[in-house]
C-alpha positions, 0 to 999 in steps of 0.5 A: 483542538485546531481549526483554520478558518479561511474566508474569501473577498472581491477585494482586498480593502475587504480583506484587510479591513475583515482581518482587523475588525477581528484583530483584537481577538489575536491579543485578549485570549484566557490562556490555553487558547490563541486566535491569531488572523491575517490577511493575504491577497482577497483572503482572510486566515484565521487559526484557532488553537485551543488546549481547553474545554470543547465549548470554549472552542466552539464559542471561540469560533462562534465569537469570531465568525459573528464579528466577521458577519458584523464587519460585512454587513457594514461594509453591505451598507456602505456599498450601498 
């Protein structure tokens, strides 16, 4: 299974800063799965790949997506 996530910012500091509050995740996965995220320009890439069961896929992207909404909500209080 494979996914590619792509999120879109106003600004490329969010970008930037989105792609490495999810970093840690291109580096501590079980074998079989890879999660590897960048950032281009306003945009965030992120391809999950995943020779495992289905749940682990779908708790993969879960996992990733709910760390991305953590990182936007802060950047929310900050801005404000």
């Amino acid at each position: 299974m494979e996914a590619e996530i792509v999120l879109s910012y106003t600004n490329e500091r969010e970008a930037e800063a989105v792609a490495k509050a999810v970093s840690p995740d291109n580096f501590k996965v079980p074998q079989g799965l890879l999660v590897k995220t960048i950032h281009k320009g306003l945009n965030v890439f992120t391809n999950v790949k995943c020779d495992l069961r289905l749940q682990t896929f779908i708790a993969t992207i879960d996992d990733l997506l709910s760390c991305v909404s953590v990182a936007e909500k802060a950047f929310a209080v900050v801005r404000d």
